[in-house]
N, C-alpha and C positions, 0 to 999 in steps of 0.2 A: 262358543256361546258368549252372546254377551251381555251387559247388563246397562239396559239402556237408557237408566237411570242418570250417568253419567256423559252421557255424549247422545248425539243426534244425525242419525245417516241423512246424507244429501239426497234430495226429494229426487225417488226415482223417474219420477213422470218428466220431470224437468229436463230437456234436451234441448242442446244449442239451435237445432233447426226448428224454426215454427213450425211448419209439416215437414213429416221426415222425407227425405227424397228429394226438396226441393231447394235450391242454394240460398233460404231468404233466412235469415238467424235473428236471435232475440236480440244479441251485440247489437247489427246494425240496425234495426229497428230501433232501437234503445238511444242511441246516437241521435237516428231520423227525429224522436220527441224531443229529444234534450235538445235542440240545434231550434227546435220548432216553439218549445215553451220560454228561451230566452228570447227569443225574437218577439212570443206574444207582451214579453213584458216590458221590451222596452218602447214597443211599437204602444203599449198602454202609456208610459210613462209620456213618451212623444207627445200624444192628447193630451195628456196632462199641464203639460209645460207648454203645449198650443206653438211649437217650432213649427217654423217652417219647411220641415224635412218630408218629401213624399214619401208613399209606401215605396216607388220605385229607388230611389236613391239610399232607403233601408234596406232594401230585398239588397243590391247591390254590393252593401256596406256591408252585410252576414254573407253573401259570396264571397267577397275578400275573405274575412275573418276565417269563414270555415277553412277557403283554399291555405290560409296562413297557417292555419290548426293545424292542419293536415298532413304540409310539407315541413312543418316545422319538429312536429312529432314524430313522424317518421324519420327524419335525417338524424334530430338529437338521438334518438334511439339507436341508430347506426352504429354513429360514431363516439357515442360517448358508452353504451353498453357492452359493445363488442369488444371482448378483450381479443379477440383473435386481428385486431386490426385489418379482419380480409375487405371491409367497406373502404378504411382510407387507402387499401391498394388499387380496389376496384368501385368505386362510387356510381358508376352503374347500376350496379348490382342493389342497390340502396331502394329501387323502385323495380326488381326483376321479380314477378311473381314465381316464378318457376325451380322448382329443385335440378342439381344436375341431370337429371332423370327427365325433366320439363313435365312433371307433375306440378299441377298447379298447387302450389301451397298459401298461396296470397302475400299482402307484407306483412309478415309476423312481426311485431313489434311497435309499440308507440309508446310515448313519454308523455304525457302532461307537462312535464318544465318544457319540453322544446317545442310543445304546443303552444303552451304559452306565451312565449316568445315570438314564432309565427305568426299567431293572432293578433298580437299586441304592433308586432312591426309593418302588417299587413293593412291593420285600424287606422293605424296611423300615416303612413301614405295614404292611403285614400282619402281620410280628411283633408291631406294636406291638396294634395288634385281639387278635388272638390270646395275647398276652403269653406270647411265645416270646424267649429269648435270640438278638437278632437278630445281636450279633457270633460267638457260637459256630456258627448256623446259617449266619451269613457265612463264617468259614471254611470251612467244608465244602464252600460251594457255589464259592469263590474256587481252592481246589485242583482241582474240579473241571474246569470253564472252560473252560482250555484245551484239555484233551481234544474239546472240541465245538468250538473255532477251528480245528483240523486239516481236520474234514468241512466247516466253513463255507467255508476257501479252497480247497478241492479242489471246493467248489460254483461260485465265483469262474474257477477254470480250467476248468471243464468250460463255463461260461457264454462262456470266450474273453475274459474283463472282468479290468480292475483288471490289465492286463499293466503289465510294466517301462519301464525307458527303454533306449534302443538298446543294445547291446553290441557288443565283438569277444569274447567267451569263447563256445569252440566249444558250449558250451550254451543258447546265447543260441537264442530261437526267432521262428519268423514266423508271430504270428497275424493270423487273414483280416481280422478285426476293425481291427485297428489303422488308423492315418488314415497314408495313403503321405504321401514327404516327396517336394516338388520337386527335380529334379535341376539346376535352376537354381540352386540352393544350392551352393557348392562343398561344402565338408563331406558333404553327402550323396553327390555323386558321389565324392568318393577316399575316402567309409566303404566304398560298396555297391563298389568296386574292392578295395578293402584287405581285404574276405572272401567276393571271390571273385564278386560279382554280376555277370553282362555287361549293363551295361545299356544296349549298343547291339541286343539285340534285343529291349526292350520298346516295346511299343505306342505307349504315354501316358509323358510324361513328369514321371512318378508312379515313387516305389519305393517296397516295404513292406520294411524291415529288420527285423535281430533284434533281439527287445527280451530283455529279462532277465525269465524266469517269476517275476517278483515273488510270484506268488498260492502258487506251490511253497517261495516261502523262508518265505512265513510261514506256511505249513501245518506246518514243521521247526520254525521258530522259537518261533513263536507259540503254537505249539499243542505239537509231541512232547513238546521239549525245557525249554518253560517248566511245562508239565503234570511229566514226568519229573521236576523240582525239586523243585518243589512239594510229589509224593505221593510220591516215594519216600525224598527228605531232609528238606524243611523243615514236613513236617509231622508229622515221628515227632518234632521236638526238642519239648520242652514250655516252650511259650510263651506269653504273656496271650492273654487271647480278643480275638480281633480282628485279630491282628499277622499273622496269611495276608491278610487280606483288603487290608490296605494293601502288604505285599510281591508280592500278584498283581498291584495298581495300578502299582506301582511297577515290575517287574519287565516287565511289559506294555511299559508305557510307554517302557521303556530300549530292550527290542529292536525295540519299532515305530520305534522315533526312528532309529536306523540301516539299519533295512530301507527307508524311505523315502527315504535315498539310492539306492535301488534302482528304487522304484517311478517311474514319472510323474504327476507334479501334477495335480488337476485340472486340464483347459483352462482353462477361464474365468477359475482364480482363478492359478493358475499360480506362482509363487514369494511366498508370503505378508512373506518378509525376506528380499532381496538387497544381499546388504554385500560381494561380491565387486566387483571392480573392472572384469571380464571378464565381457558380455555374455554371457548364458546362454540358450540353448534348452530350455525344458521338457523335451524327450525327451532332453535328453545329462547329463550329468552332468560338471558343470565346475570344481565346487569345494565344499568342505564349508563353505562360508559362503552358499549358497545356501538359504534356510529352506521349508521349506513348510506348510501350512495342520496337514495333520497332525504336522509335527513340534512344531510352537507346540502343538498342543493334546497331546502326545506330553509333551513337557516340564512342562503343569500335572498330567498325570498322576504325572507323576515326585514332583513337589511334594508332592503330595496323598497319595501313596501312603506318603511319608518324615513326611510329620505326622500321617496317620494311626496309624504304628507310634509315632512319639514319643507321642499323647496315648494309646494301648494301654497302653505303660509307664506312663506317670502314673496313668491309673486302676487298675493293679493295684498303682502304688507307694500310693496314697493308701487301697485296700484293705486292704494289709500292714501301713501304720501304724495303722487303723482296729481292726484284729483285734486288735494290738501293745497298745495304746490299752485295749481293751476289758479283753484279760488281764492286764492291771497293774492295773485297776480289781478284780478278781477276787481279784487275788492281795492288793492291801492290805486287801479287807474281812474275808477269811479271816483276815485277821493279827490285825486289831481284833478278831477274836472270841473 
């Protein structure tokens, strides 16, 4: 029996496939809009600013990017997640959908850093082909972004993946998914007591607790309210070209780095820096000196996003003086004449 005052079961109706039977899921649908609402917005922004850029040389320019996204997320996740190293034996295998069995299992895994990267290095060659202003075209698509992380992690909960780590907040939920914790644990018996679990009438001496809808904070975070910033304040001030692009980086980076106290670690890799003095279990949350994989890569974001804006300044300081430079050149040959 429980008391369900304190936590909140995952919506039974909710299942990864749109129609059961058929191989179409909310995940990639959720992808297909996030992919399709940054595109409506920079293709708005485009009319906006009145560029020269066809819809065809856009449609294009989000082919790139997505294929960057794609390969990029996938491989980071390989080779940077897999403690077992069997990708950098066999980098094959990095794109093999099939189990030893050749059960198709798909590519289970992707990264957002090593999408990010993909995309960004993908963007960028093709401005460069194309000889398009790849920091103004960076902006537009950096404002955009977030709007399409909203529908990415409401794909993330509809899949039941990428949940929290335990909670006592009566929002906390219990998805099916999740790995039960032993009640040989103390900790786990006076949590699943403390909100309300009996768990002298289960079965297995197994519980699934509530964890925290991590994939819900950062569909708010991540996506409403870093998007909201973005397009309704910091992209009306007029600033050098470029300086969206390192403030998305940057910005990104800040509110991943705290929501990741929220989230649960990978298994495998599980606190990437523990400087706490207190034993920690990946699913709880015991101290803000506990690091994890994403937060370390959360923090070079930050880095990168801050020197990105700084070398923004310098090239449009070095502009100014260039222009400065030119018209003093002007104005003294006028004078000789």
């Amino acid at each position: 029996m429980t008391n369900i005052l304190f936590f909140i079961n995952y919506p039974s109706w909710l299942k990864p496939e749109i129609i059961p039977g058929l191989p179409i899921r909310w995940y990639g649908l959720m992808y297909i809009v996030a992919f399709a609402a940054a595109y409506f917005l920079v293709k708005t922004q485009v009319k906006e600013k009145k560029l020269e850029i066809t819809d065809d040389t856009l449609t294009s320019l989000f082919s790139w990017g997505i294929l960057g996204i794609l390969l990029g997320a996938r491989i980071f996740h390989a080779l940077v997640y897999d403690i077992t190293a069997g990708y950098w034996r066999n980098p094959l295998l990095i794109f093999w959908p099939f189990d030893s069995n050749f059960n198709f299992i798909g590519l289970q895994g992707m990264s957002y850093h090593g999408g990010l990267i993909g995309g960004f290095v993908a963007v960028a060659i093709y401005c460069k082909l194309k000889k398009i202003n790849m920091l103004e075209i960076g902006d537009m698509i950096a404002v955009a972004v977030p709007a399409g992380h909203t529908f990415g992690r409401l794909g993330n909960f509809a899949n039941g993946e990428l949940f929290g780590r335990v909670t006592e907040a009566p929002w906390g939920m219990i998805f099916p998914n999740a790995r039960p914790f032993s009640l040989h644990e103390t900790w786990v018996a006076e949590f699943a007591a403390k909100i309300g679990i009996d768990v002298s009438s289960l079965v297995s001496a197994y519980v699934n607790l509530p964890r925290h809808p991590s994939q819900l904070y950062q569909a708010l975070f991540e996506g409403i309210l870093l998007w909201a910033v973005l397009w309704f304040v910091i992209r009306k001030i007029k600033l050098p070209a470029g300086t969206l692009i390192g403030t998305y980086i940057a910005g990104y980076g800040f509110i991943r780095f705290f929501i990741e106290y929220f989230r649960e670690p990978d298994q495998a890799i599980g606190f990437i820096l523990q400087l706490s003095s207190k034993v920690s279990h990946i699913s709880r949350f015991d101290s803000f000196l506990n690091f994890t994989m994403g937060q370390l890569l959360c923090f070079i974001m930050i880095a990168c996003g801050l020197l990105f804006i700084f070398f923004t300044y310098k090239i449009e300081a070095r502009g100014l003086l260039e222009k400065a430079k030119e018209s003093y050149k002007k104005q003294l040959l006028k004078k000789r004449k």
